[in-house]
C-alpha positions as CSV (number, residue, x, y, z in Angstrom):
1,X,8.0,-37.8,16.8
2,X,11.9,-38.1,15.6
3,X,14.5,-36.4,17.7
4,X,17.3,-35.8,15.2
5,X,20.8,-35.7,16.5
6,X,23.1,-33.3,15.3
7,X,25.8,-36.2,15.4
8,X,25.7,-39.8,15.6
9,X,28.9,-42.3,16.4
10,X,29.7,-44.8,14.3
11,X,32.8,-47.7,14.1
12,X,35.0,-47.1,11.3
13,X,38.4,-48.7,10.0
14,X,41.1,-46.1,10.0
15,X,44.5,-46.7,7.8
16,X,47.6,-45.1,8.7
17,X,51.5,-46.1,8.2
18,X,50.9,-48.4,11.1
19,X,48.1,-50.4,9.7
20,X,44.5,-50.7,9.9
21,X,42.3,-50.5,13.1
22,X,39.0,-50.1,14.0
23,X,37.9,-46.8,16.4
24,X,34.7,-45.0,17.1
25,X,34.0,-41.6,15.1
26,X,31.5,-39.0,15.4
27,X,29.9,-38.2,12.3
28,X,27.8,-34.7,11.5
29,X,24.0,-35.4,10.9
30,X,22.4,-34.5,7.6
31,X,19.4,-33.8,7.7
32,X,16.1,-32.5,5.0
33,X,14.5,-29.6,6.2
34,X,11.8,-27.5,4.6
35,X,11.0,-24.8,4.9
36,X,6.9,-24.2,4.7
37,X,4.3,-21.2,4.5
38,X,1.0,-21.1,5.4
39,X,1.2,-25.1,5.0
40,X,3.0,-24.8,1.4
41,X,6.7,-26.5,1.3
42,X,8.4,-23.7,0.2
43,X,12.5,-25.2,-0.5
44,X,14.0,-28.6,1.0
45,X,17.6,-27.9,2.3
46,X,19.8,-31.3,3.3
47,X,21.5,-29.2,6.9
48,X,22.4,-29.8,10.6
49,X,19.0,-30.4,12.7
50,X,19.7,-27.8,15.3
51,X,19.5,-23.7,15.8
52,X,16.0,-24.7,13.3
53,X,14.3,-21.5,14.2
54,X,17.7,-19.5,13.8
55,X,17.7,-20.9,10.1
56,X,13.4,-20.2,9.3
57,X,14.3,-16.5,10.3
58,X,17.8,-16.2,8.7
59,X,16.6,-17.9,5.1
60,X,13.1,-16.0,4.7
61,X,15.3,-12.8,5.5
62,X,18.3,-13.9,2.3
63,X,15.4,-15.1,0.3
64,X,13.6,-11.5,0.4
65,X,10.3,-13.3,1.9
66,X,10.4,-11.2,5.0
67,X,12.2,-7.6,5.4
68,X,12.0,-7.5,9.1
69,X,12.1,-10.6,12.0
70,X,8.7,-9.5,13.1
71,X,7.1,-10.5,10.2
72,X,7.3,-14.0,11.4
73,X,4.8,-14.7,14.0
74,X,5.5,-18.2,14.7
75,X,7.7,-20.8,13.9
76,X,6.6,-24.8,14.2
77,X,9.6,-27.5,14.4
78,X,7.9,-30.8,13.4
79,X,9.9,-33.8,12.6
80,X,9.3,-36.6,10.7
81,X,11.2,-39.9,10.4
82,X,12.4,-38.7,6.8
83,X,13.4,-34.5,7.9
84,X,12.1,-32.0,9.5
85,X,9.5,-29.7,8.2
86,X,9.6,-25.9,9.4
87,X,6.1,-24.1,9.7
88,X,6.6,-20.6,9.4
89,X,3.4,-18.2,9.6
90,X,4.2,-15.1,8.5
91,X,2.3,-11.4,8.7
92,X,-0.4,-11.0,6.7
93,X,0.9,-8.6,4.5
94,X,4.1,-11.0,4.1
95,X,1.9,-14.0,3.2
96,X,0.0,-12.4,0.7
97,X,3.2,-11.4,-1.2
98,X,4.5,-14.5,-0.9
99,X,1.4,-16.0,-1.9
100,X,1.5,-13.2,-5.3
101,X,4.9,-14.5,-5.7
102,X,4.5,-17.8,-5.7
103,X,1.5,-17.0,-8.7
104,X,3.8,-15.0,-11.3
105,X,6.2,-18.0,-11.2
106,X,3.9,-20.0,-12.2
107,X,3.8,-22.0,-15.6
108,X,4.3,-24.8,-17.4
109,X,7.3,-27.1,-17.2
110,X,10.3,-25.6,-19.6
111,X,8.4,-21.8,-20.0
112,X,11.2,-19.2,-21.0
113,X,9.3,-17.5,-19.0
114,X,10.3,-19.1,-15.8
115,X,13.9,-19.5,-16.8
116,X,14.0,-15.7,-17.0
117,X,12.8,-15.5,-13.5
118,X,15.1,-18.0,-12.1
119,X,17.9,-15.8,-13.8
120,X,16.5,-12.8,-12.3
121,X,16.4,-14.1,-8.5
122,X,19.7,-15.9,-8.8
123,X,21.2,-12.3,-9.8
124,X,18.6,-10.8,-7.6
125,X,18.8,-6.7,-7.2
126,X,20.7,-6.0,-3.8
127,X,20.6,-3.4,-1.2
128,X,21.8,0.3,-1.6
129,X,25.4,0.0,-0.6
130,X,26.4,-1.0,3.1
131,X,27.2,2.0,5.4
132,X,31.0,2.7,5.4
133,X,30.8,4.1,9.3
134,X,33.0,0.2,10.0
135,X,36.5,-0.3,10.1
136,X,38.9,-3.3,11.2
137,X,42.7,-3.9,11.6
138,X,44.3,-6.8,10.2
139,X,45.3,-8.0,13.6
140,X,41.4,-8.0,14.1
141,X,40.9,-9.9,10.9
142,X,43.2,-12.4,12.1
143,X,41.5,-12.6,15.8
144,X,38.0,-12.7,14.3
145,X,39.3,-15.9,12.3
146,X,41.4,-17.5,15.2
147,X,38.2,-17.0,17.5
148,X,35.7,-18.9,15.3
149,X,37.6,-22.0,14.7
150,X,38.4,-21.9,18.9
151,X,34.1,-21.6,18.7
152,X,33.3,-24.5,16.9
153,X,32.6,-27.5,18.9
154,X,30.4,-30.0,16.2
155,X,33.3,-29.4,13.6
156,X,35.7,-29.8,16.1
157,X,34.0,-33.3,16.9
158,X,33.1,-34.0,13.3
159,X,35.5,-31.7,11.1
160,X,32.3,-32.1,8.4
161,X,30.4,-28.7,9.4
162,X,31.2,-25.4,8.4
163,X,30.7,-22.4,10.8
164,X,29.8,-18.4,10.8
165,X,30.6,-16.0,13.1
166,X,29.5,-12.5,13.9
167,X,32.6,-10.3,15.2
168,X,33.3,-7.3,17.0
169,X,36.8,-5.9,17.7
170,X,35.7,-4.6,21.0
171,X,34.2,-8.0,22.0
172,X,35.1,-10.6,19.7
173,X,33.0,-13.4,18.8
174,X,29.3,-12.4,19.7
175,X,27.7,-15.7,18.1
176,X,28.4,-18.8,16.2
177,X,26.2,-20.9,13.7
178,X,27.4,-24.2,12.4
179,X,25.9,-26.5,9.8
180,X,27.0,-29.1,7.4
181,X,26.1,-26.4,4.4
182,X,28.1,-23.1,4.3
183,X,24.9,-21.2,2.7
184,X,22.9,-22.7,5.9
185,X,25.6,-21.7,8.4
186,X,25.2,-18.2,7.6
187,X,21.7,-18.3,7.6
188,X,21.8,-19.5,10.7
189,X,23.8,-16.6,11.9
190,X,21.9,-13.8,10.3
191,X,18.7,-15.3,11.9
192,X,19.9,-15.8,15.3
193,X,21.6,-12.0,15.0
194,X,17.7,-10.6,13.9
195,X,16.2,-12.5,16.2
196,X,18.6,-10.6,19.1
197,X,18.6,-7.4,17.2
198,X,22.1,-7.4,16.8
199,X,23.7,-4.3,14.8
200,X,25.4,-6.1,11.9
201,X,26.8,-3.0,10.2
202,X,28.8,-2.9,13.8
203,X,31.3,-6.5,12.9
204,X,32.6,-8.7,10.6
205,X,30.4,-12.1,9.3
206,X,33.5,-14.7,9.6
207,X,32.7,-18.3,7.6
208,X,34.7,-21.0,7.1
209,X,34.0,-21.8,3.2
210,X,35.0,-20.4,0.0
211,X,32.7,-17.1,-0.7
212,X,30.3,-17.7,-3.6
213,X,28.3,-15.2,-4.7
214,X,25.2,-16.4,-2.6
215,X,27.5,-15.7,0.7
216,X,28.1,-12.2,-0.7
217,X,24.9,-11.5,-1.6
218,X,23.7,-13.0,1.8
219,X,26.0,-10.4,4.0
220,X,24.8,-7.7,2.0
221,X,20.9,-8.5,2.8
222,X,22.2,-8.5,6.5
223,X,23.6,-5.0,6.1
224,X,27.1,-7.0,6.8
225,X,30.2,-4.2,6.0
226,X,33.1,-7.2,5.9
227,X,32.5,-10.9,4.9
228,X,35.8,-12.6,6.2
229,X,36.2,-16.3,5.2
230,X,39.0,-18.9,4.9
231,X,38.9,-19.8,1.2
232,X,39.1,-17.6,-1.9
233,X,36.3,-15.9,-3.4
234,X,34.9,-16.3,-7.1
235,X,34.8,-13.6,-9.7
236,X,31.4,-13.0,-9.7
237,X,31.5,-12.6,-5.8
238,X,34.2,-10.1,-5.7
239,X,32.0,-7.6,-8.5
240,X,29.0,-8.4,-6.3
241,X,30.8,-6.9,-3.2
242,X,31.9,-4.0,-4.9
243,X,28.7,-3.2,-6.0
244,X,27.1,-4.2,-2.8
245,X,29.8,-1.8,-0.6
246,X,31.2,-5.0,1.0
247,X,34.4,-5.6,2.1
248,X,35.8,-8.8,0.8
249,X,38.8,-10.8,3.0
250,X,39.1,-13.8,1.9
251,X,42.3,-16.7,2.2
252,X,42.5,-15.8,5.9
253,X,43.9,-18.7,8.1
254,X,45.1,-16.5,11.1
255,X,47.7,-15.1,10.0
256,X,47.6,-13.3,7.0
257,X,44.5,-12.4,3.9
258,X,43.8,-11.2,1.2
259,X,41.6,-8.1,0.4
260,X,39.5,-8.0,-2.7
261,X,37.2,-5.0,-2.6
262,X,36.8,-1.6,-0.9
263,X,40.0,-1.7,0.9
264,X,39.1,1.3,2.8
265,X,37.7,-0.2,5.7
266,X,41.1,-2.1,6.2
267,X,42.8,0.3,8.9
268,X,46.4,0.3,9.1
């Protein structure tokens, strides 16, 4: 069986104003990993081999395949010497809708049919709107971003990963996920924070990527109130967090944001 690090060193040949010279660099893994069940590959993600279980739980809960973590009863790492396939049994009542789902999207190659319904999941009906019983200052805002970059030790070895973080003004950072894909990270996080049933609607989700609308849409399946991240957000996300009852931060380097919906939560 392959043991897949989540970094490997390798010589390169760096150029600067003084010249060129060789030095040894760590560089992230990337890695195939699919996720399977009841023996069926379900979706092949290219990610960081590690927190693999985190990940099963976090993308069957984004991807509306489970509603609750204990409708997975077991999770299987294998690897492979091409990826890493994850075997995920699932309740029975889970498996038999997945197994109903997996028959209405089913058709020939180029069916309208099955456009419409990739339409339909990529702008997928969301969650009643997240409770507004959360609030955060912007010096918190600022902390929650300042603590995640201080908590990321494969991007601080690599600087190729991207990382999410769950935060709480009383505590700060109360876990970290890190992965080469910013849709993985935050998988990641949301299944290691079910797995520990952690209260989402009590923090912030902190990521260190632009917000698309599948990060959005993501925080709001986790019952997230406030999706913090570095880089700006599209236009799509923003009307997706309105609807959703998210609060939107985004540009926030430590020392300053920008808010882009329900401002309310933002206490001054």
């Amino acid at each position: 069986m392959t043991v897949w690090d989540i970094q490997e060193n390798q010589t390169i040949i760096t150029f600067s104003n003084a010249g060129a010279h060789e030095n040894e660099r760590a560089i992230a893994s990337e890695v195939a990993i699919a996720m399977s069940y009841g023996g069926s590959s379900h979706a092949v993600m290219m990610a960081t081999p590690a927190d693999l279980e985190d990940f099963a739980y976090g993308f069957s809960l984004s991807e509306g395949i489970i509603d609750h973590p204990a409708q997975i009863e077991a999770v299987e790492v294998i690897s492979f010497d091409n990826g890493v396939d994850l075997q995920i049994t699932l309740s029975e009542d889970r498996s038999a809708a997945l197994s109903a789902r997996r028959r209405s999207m089913a058709g020939p190659v180029g069916c309208g049919l099955c456009g419409l319904e990739s339409l339909e999941a990529a702008m997928r009906q969301l969650p009643g709107p997240v409770a507004h019983g959360f609030s955060i200052t912007p010096d918190q805002v600022n902390e929650a971003v300042n603590l995640l970059t201080a908590q990321q030790p494969l991007f601080a070895q690599t600087r190729a990963v991207h990382g999410a973080g769950f935060y709480r003004p009383e505590s700060g950072i109360a876990a970290v996920r890190e992965d080469v894909g910013r849709h993985n990270a935050l998988d990641k996080l949301v299944g290691a924070l079910a797995r520990s049933g952690g209260d989402v609607n009590g923090g912030a989700l902190v990521v260190t990527s632009r917000l698309s609308v599948e990060m959005v849409q993501k925080a709001a399946i986790a019952g997230a109130p406030v999706l913090i991240a570095i880089s700006a957000p599209t236009a799509l996300a923003i009307r997706t967090a309105e609807d959703a009852g998210i609060t939107l931060i985004g540009m926030a380097r430590g020392d300053g944001f920008s808010v882009l919906s329900h401002m309310d939560r933002i206490r001054i």
